[in-house]
N, C-alpha and C positions, 0 to 999 in steps of 0.2 A: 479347432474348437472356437467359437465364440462364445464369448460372456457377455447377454445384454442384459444393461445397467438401466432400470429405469432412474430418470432425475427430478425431483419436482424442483422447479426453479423460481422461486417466487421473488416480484419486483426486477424483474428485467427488462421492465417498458421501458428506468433510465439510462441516460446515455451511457454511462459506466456498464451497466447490467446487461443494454441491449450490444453496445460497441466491441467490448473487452469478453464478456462472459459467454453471450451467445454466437453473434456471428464470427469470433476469431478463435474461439475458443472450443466452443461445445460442436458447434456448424462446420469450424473446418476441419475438424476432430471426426466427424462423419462423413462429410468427403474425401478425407484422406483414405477411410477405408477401416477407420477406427486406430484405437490405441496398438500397437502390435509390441507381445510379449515377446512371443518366435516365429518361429516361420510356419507354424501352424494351430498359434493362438493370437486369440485378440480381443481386446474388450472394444463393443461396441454401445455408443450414450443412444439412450433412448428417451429424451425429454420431452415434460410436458411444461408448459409454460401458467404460473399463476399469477394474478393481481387482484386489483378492485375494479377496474374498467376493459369490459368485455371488449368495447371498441376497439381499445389500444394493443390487445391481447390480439383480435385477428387481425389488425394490421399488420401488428409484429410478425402473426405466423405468415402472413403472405409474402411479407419479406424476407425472413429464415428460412421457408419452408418446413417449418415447422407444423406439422397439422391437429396437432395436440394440445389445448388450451383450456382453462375450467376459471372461475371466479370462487369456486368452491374449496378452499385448501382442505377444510376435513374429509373432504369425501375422497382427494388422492393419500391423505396422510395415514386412511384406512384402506387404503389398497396395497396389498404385499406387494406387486410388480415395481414398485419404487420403493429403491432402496436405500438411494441417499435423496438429501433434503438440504438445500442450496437457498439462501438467503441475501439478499441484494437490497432489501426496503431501507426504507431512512432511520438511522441508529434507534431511533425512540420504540421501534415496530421490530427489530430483531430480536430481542430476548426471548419476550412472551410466545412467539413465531417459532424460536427453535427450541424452545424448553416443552412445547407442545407435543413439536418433529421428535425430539427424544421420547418423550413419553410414549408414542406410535412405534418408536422401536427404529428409526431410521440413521443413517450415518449420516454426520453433520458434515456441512463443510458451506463456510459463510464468509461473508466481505466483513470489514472491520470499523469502526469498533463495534465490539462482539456486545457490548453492554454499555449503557449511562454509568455506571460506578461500578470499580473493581471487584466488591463482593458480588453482585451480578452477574459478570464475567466470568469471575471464578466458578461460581455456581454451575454456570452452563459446563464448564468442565466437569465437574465433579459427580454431576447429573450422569453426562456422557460416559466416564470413565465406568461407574457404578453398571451402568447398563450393560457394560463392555460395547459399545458402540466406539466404529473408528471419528474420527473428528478432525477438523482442517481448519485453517483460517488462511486467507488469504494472503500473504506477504511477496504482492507481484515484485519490486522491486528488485530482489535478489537473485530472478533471473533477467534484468536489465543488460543489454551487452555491456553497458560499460562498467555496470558494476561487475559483471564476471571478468572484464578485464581486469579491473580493480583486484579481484581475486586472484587471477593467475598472475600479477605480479608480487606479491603477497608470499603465493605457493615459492613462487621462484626465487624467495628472500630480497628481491630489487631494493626493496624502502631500508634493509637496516633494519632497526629500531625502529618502529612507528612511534614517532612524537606528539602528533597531530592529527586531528579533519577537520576543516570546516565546509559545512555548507549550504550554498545560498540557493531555495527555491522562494518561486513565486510569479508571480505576473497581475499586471493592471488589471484586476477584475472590472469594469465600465459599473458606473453606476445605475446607468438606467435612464437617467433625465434627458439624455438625448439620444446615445448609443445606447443598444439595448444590453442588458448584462449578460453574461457567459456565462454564469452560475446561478443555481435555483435560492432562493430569498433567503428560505429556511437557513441556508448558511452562515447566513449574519443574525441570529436570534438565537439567544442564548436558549430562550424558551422552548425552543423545537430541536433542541441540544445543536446547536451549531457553533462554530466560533473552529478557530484555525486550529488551537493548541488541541483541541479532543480531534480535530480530523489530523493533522499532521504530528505528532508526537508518535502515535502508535506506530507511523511508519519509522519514521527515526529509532526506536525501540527495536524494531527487527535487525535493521538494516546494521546498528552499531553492536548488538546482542552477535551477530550471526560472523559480522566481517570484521567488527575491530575489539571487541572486549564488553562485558558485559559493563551498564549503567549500574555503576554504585554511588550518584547523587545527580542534584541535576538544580542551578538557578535559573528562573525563568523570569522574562518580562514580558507580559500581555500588551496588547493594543487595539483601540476601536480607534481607525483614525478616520472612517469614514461616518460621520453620523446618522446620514439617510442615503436610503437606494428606490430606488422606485423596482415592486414586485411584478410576477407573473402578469398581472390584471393590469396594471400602468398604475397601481397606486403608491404612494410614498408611502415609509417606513421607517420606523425607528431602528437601529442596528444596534443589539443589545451586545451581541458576543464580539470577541475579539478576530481583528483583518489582519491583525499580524504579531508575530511572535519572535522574542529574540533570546535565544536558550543556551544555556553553556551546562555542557554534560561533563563529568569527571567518572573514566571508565577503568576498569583494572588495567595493569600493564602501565600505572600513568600516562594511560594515554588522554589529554584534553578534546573534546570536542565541542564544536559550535556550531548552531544551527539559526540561521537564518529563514524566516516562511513567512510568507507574506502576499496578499490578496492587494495590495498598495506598491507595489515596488515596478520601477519598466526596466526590462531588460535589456543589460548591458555585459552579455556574459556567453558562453558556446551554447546552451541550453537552459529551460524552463527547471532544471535539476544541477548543480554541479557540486561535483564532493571534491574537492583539494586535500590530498593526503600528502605529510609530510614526514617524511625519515631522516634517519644521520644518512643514508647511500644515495637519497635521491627521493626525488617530491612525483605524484602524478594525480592530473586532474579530467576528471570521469563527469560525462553527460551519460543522457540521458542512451546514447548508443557509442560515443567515441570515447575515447581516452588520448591523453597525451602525460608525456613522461618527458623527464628532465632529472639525467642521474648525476653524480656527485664530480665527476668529470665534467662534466658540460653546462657546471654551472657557472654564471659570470660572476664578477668580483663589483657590486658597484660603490661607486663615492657620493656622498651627499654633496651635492653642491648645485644648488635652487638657482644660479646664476646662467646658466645653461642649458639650454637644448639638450633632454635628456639624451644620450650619446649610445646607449644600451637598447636595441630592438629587444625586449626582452619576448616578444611573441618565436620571435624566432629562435630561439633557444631549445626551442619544445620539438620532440617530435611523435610523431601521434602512429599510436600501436595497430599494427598491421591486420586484418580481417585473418585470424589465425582457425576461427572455427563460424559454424554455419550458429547463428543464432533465430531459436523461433520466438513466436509473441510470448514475452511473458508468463500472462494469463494463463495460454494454454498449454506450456511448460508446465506450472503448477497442475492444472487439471490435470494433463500425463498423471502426474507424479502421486495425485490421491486418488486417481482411479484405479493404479496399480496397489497402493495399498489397500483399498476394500477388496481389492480383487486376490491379490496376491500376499497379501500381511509383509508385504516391502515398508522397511522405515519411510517414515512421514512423521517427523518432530516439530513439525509446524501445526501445532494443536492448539486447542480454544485455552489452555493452561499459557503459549504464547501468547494467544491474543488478549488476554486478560494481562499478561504483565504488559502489553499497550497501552491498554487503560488506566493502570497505575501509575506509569509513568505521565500520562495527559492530567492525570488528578495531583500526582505530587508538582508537575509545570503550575497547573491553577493557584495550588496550597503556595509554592515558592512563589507567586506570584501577588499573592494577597498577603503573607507574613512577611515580603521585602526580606529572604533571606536564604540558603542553601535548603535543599530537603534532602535527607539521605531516602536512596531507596531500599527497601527492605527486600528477601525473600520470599516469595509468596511461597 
């Protein structure tokens, strides 16, 4: 038996939507021969691709092979062959986008942040729930290899007591004046909801929610340390939002965490991502695909003493966690996992109710950050 899913996929011309959602996710998802329940079912994605520029729209499909593409969302959101309704546009353009999809009767399932402000977010839940529509938000991080390493060391009790995480993302975003920049403008403009702590919080939010204890407060400090970039067109700009973030979370279990994000920082570290956990049995620090561990045995003893050549290889101390299981992309890990829920009503707790406590968490980082003081976070 197959189940074919139609998908409206709207704002996948960018790089995230076209790299991550279509070609690695949805495209190899149909190469493969589709999702396979057993050995004689299977869901198969049947997408159509939406935007505002047609151009971009058949170039994409000539690249995907995709041959399904429209400029028109209502006229797919009233067609029953599409069932779920996939949102990828820039934060300011997804609420009213999926609060419409609901209203059409469709199953959600969107990139993050799901809303500008938490009651927004929430809403789109409540919307969804009320309808009995299934709902997804996106939390690729959690099938990261190294965060699943992270995990099965965890399972396996290695850490003890988790005492700790800290950790430091980011990279040189270029400004523009000479090298051209790696990220689209709108990111540094408060105006066009950009700024690091509403894009990176909501990950932190899942990722600490899911692996280390849930965030019951959180002090944050903002930063524009870059004050103009030059945009898309080659013109200068003013950069309203914040290029970096420096956040200390207090989670149940006392466990402290610290997050590091930043659009100004060059890297001196295994990956563009790395989480350092720390226990009484032993510490391990997780990229973006590797891990490495250092347990309670093997750790060195050192002495302060600034007068000498430190004496301690401390790299070599570590040793890094063996390829124990086959890891696929992220992305299309999660697709799996909510295509089998509409299909098959398989748990999928990763709903627009999570993606909304993302957003709360990026608004209580702002509020902790303009009151110079802790914010507890609440229950939603």
């Amino acid at each position: 038996m197959t189940h074919t899913i139609g998908i409206i996929m709207n704002g996948v011309t960018g790089r995230m939507g076209t790299n991550q959602h279509l070609l690695r996710s949805i495209v190899a998802i149909i190469e493969q021969g589709g999702v396979k329940i057993s050995a004689d079912e299977i869901i198969m994605p049947d997408p159509i691709l939406v935007g505002r520029n047609k151009a971009k729209l058949e170039a994409l499909g000539k690249q995907s092979g995709i041959t399904k593409f429209t400029t028109d969302l209502d006229s797919v959101l009233a067609d029953p062959h599409f069932q779920i309704y996939f949102d990828a546009q820039v934060t300011g353009r997804r609420a009213p986008a999926v609060k419409k999809a609901i209203l059409a009767g469709k199953h959600i399932y969107c990139e993050k942040p799901t809303g500008t402000t938490t009651e927004e977010a929430l809403e789109l839940y409540e919307l969804a729930t009320a309808a009995g529509l299934k709902n997804g938000v996106v939390q690729d991080k959690l099938w990261l290899p190294g965060m699943l390493k992270l995990k099965r060391l965890m399972e396996s009790g290695f850490f003890g007591k988790i005492l700790s995480v800290r950790g430091e993302f980011g990279y040189w975003v270029f400004e523009g004046h000479s090298i051209p920049a790696q990220r689209p403008s709108w990111n540094y403009r408060k105006e066009d909801d950009g700024g690091i702590i509403v894009d990176m919080l909501c990950h932190w939010r899942y990722v600490l929610d899911n692996l280390f204890g849930k965030v019951k407060a959180v002090s944050c400090l903002g930063a524009t340390h870059i004050p103009e970039r030059i945009d898309e067109n080659g013109k200068p700009y003013s950069c309203t939002a914040d290029d970096a973030c420096y956040a200390t979370f207090e989670l149940e279990g006392d466990v402290i965490a610290q997050f590091n994000s930043s659009w100004t920082v060059r890297v001196r570290r295994d990956d563009l991502l790395t989480l350092q956990v720390d226990g009484t049995k032993g510490s391990a620090v997780a990229g973006l695909r590797e891990c490495y561990t250092q347990h309670y045995g093997n750790t060195p003893k050192p002495v302060w003493n600034p007068d000498i050549a430190q004496p301690i290889p401390f790299f070599d101390g570590w040793a890094k966690v063996p390829e124990q299981e086959n890891f696929d992309n992220a992305f299309k890990a999660q697709w799996e996992l909510f295509l089998k829920h509409v299909v098959k009503d398989t748990p999928f707790p990763w709903d627009l109710k999570a993606g909304a406590r993302g957003v709360q968490l990026a608004e209580k980082g702002i509020e902790s950050w303009e009151k110079r003081q802790w914010v507890t976070i609440d229950e939603l």
